[in-house]
One Martini backbone bead per residue (centre of mass of N, CA, C, O) as a GRO file, in nm:
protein
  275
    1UNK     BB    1   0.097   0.029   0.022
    2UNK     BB    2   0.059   0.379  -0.017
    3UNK     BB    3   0.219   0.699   0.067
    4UNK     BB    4   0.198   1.029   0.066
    5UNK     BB    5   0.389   1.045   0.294
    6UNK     BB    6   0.697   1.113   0.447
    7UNK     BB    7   0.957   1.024   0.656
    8UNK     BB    8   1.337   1.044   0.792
    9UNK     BB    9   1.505   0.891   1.025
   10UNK     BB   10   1.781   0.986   1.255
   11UNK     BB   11   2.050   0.763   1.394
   12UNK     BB   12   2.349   0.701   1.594
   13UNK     BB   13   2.287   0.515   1.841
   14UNK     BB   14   2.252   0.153   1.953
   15UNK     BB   15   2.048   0.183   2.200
   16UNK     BB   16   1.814   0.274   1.962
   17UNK     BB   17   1.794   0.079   1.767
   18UNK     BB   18   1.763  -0.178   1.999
   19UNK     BB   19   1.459  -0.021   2.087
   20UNK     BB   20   1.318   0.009   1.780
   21UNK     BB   21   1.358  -0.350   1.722
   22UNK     BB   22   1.168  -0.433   1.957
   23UNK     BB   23   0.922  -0.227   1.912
   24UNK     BB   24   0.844  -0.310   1.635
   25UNK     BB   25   0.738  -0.612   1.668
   26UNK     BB   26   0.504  -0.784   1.578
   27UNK     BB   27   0.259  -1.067   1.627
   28UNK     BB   28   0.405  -1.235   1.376
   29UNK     BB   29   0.741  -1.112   1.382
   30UNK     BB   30   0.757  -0.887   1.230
   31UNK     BB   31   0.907  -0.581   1.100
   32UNK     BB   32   0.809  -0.211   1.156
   33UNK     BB   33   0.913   0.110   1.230
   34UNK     BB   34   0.704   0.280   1.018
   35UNK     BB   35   0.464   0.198   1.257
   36UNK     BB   36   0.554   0.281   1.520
   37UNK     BB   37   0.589   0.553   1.460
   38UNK     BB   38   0.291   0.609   1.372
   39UNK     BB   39   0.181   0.519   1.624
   40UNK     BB   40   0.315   0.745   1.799
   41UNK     BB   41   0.195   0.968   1.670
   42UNK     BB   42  -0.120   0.931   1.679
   43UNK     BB   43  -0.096   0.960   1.990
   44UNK     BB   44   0.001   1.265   2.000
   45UNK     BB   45  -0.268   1.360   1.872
   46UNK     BB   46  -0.460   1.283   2.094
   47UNK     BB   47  -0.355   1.398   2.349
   48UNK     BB   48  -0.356   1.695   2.227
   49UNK     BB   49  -0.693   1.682   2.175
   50UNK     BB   50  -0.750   1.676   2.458
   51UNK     BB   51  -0.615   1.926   2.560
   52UNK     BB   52  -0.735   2.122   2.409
   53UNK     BB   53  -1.075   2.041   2.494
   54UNK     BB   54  -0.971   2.127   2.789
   55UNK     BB   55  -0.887   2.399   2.752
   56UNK     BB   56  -1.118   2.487   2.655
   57UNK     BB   57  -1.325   2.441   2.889
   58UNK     BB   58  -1.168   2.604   3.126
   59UNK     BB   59  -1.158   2.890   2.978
   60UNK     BB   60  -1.449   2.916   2.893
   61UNK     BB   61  -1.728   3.127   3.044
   62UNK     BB   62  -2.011   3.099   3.118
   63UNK     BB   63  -2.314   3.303   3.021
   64UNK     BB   64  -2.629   3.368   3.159
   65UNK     BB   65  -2.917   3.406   3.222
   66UNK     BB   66  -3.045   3.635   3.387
   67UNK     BB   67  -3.136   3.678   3.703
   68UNK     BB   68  -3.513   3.711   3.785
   69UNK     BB   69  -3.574   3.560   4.089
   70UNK     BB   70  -3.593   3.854   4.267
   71UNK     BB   71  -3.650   4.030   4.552
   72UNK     BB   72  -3.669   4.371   4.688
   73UNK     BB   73  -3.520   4.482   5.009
   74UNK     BB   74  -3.566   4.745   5.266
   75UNK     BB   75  -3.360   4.740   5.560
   76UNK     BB   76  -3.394   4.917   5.837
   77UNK     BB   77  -3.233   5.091   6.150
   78UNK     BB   78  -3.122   5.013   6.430
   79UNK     BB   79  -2.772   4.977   6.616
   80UNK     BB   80  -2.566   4.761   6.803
   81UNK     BB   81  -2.246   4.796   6.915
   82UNK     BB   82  -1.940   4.697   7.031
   83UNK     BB   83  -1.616   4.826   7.046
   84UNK     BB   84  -1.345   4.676   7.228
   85UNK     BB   85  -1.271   4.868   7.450
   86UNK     BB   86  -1.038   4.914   7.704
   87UNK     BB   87  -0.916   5.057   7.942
   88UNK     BB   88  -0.566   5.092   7.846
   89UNK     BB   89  -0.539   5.006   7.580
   90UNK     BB   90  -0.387   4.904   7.321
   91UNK     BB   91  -0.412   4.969   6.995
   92UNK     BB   92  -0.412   4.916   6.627
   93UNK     BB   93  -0.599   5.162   6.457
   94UNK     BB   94  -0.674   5.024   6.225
   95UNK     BB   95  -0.768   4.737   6.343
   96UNK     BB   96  -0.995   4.864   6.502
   97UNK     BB   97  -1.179   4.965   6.294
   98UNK     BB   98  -1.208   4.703   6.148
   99UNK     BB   99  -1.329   4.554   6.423
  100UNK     BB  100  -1.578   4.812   6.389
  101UNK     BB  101  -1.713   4.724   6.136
  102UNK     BB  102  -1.759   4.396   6.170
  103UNK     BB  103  -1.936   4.463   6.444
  104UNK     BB  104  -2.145   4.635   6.245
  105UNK     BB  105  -2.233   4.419   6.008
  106UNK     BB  106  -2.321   4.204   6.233
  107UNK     BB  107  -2.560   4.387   6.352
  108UNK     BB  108  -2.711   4.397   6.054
  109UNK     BB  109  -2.768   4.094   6.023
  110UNK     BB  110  -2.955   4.083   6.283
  111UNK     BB  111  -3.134   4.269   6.196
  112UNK     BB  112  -3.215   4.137   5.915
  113UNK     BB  113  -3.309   3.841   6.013
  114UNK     BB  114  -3.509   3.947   6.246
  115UNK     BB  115  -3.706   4.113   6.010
  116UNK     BB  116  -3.752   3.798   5.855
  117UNK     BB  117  -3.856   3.622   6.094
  118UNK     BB  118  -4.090   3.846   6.183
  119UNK     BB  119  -4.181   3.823   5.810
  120UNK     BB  120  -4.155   3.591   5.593
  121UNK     BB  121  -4.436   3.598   5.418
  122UNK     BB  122  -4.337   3.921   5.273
  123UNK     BB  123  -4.106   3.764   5.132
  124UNK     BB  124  -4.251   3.603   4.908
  125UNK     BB  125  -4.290   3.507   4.601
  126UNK     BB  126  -4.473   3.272   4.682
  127UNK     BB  127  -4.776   3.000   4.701
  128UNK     BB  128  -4.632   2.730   4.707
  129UNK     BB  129  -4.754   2.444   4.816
  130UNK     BB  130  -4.623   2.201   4.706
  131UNK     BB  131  -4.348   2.324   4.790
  132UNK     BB  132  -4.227   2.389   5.126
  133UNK     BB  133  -3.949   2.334   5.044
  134UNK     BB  134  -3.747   2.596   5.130
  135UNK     BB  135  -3.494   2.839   5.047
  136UNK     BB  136  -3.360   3.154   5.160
  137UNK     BB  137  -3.167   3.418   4.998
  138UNK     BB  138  -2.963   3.692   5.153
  139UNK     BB  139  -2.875   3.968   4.950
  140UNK     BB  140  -2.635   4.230   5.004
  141UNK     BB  141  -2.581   4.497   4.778
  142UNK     BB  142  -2.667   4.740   5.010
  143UNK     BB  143  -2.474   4.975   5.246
  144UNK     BB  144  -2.574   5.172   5.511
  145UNK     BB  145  -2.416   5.396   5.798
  146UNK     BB  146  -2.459   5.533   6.039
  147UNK     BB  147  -2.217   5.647   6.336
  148UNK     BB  148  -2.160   5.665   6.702
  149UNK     BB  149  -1.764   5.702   6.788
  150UNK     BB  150  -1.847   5.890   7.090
  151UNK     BB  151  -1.717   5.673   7.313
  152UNK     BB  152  -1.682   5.501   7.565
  153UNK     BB  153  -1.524   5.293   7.695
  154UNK     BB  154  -1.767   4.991   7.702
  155UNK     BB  155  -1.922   5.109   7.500
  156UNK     BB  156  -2.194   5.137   7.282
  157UNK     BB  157  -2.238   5.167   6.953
  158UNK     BB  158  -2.433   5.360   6.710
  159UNK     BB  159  -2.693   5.315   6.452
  160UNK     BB  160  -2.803   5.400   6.098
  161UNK     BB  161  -2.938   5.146   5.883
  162UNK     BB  162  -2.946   5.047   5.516
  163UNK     BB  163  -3.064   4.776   5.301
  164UNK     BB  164  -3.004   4.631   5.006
  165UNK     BB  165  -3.199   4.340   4.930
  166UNK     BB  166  -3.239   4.018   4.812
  167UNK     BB  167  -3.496   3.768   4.751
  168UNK     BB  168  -3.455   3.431   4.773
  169UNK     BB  169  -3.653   3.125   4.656
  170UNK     BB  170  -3.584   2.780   4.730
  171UNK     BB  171  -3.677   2.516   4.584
  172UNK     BB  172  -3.706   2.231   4.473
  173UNK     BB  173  -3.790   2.271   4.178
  174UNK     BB  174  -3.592   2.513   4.110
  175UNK     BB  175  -3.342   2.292   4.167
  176UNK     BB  176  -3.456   2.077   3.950
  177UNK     BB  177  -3.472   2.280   3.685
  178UNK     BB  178  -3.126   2.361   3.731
  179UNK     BB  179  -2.983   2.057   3.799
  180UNK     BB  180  -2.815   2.143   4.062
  181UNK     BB  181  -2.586   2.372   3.959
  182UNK     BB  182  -2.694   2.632   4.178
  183UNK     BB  183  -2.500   2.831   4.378
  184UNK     BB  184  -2.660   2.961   4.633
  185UNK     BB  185  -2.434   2.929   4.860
  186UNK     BB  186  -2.224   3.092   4.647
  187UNK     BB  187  -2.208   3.404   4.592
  188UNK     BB  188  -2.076   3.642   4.389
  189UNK     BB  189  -1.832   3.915   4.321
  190UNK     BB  190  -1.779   4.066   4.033
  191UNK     BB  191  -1.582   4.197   3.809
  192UNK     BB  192  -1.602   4.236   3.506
  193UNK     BB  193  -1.315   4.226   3.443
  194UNK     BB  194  -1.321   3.900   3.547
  195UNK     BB  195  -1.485   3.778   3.359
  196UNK     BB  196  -1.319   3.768   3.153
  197UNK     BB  197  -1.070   3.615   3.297
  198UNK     BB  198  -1.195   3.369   3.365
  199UNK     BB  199  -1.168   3.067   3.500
  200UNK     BB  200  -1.220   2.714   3.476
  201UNK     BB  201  -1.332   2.511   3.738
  202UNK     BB  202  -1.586   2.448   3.969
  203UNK     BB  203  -1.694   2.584   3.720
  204UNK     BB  204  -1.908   2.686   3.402
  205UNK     BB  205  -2.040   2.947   3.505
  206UNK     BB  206  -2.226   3.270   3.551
  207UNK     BB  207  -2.515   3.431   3.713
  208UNK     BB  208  -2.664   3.709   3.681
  209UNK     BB  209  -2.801   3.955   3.891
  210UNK     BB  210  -3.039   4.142   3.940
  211UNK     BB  211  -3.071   4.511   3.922
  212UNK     BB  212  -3.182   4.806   4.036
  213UNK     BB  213  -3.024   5.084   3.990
  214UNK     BB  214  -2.708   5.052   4.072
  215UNK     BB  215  -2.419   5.219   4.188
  216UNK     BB  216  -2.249   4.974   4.087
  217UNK     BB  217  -2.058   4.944   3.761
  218UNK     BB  218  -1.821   4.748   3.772
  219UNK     BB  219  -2.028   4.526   3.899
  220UNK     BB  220  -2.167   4.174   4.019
  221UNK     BB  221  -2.343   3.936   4.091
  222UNK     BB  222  -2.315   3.557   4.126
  223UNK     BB  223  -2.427   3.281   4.030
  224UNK     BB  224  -2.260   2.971   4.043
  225UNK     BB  225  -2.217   2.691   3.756
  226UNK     BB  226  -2.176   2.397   3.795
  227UNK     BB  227  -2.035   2.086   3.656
  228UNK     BB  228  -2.237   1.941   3.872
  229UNK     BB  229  -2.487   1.794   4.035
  230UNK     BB  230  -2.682   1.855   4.339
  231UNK     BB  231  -2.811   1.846   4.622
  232UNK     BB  232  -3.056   1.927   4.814
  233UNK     BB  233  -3.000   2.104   5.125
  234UNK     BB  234  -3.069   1.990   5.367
  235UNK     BB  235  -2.852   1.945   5.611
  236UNK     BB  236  -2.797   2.273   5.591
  237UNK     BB  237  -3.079   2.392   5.559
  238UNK     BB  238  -3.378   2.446   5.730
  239UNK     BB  239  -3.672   2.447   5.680
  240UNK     BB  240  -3.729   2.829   5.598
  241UNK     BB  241  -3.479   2.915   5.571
  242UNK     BB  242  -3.162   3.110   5.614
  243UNK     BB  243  -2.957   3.294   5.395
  244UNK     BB  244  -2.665   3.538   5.421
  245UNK     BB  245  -2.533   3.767   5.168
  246UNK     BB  246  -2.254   3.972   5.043
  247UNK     BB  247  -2.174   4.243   5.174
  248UNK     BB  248  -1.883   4.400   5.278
  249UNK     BB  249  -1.597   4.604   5.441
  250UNK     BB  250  -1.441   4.580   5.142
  251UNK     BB  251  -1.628   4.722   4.974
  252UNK     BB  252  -1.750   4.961   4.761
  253UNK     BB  253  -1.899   5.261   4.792
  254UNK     BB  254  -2.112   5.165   4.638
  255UNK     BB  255  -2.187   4.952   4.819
  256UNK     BB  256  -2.039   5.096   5.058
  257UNK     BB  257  -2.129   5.281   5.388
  258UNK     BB  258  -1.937   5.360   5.665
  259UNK     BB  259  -2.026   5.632   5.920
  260UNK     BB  260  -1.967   5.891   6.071
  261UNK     BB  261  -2.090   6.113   6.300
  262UNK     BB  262  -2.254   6.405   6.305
  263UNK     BB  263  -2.344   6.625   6.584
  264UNK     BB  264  -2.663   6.636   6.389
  265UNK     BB  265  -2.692   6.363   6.393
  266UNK     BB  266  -2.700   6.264   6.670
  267UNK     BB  267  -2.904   6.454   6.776
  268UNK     BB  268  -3.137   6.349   6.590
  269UNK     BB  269  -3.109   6.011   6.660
  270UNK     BB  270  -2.991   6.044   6.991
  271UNK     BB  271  -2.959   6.312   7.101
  272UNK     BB  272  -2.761   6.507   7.340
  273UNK     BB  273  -2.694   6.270   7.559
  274UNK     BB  274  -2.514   6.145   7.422
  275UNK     BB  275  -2.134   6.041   7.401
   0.00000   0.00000   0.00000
């Protein structure tokens, strides 16, 4: 049989030789060497058409259609949180300021927790009867709060915030439309220049969550889409349940603005009598 490509290997050690015609012998006794040689070339084809294969997948970051499936909620209220600070103690002016942040942060998340259990079905997206068992994520977008932080030693930070926050309503029947594959668990957020550098890890696309005219425009929330399908979390969310997500102390201004109280503000929230 005649073939139309041709290639002539040199080679000049011994030990070459007696390698090459070892790995020749067919089953049947006969040698031939450009057989064994197209062998290895077709399998070095075949490799690195997987490898080709493999990294276009890794690379590749689906974005999905917009989820439109949430409610959006307005949280205001007082909160009141420790200092962390005693009389005499030395601490480290950023490290405080931080610790004071965080601690104003979980203040919010509690006050958002307290107004969403006493009044669960006010938040509810539908009255599917069908379907009882489902977790709501609390998504906060954004973040306002002035804060007194005019106080003695040992005594409590006090603040007024609002919080705009999407309520999403995760039924059975929705997680397994979605073939449990939306990772509501794990909500993140990116800059859109990080999504077009995105590479494909333990996910495979990402679902951009909508939102009403937000202030921050260079991101947005993103629910990620798994390569493989999930049980529904009964283990960890218990019927009726919800988890708080979204912004933190670390967040960009248009997202989170955590400010000290001038002394109008002061009086006018909490009276002249405050420290």
């Amino acid at each position: 049989m005649g073939y139309k490509y041709k290639a002539t290997m040199y080679y000049s050690d011994e030990d070459t030789e007696q390698f090459l015609r070892g790995k020749a012998t067919k089953p049947n006794g006969k040698k031939s060497a450009s057989h064994y040689l197209y062998a290895l070339v077709s399998r070095e084809r075949e490799n690195l058409d997987i490898i080709n294969t493999t990294v276009g997948e890794t690379e590749v970051i689906k974005l999905y259609p917009q989820f439109t499936v949430g409610k959006r909620i307005d949280f205001s209220g007082q909160v009141s949180f420790s200092s962390f600070i005693s009389i005499g103690e030395k601490r480290n002016k950023t490290a405080d300021n931080r610790l004071k942040l965080k601690s104003l942060m979980d203040a919010i998340d509690n006050a958002i927790a307290s107004d969403f259990a006493l009044d669960m079905r006010r938040f509810k997206i539908s009255d599917d009867k069908t379907d009882e068992y489902s977790f709501s994520v609390i998504l906060k977008t954004e973040v306002d709060c002035y804060y007194n932080d005019d106080v003695l030693p040992g005594e409590n930070y006090k603040g007024i915030f609002r919080a705009t926050c999407i309520i999403i309503n995760v039924s059975r029947s929705e997680w397994g439309r979605l073939d449990g594959k939306y990772d509501f668990e794990g909500i993140k957020y990116f800059k859109y220049e990080e999504v077009l550098k995105a590479q494909n890890g333990r996910f495979k696309g990402l679902c951009k969550i909508a939102e009403i005219d937000p202030r921050d425009k260079i991101g947005a929330f993103f629910i990620p889409v798994r390569v493989t399908s999930k049980e529904f979390p009964y283990d960890r969310i218990p019927a009726g349940g919800f988890c708080i997500q979204g912004v933190n102390v670390d967040f960009n201004k248009g997202r989170v603005k955590l400010k000290s109280m001038n002394t109008s503000q002061k009086e006018r929230h909490f009276g002249s009598g405050i420290g």
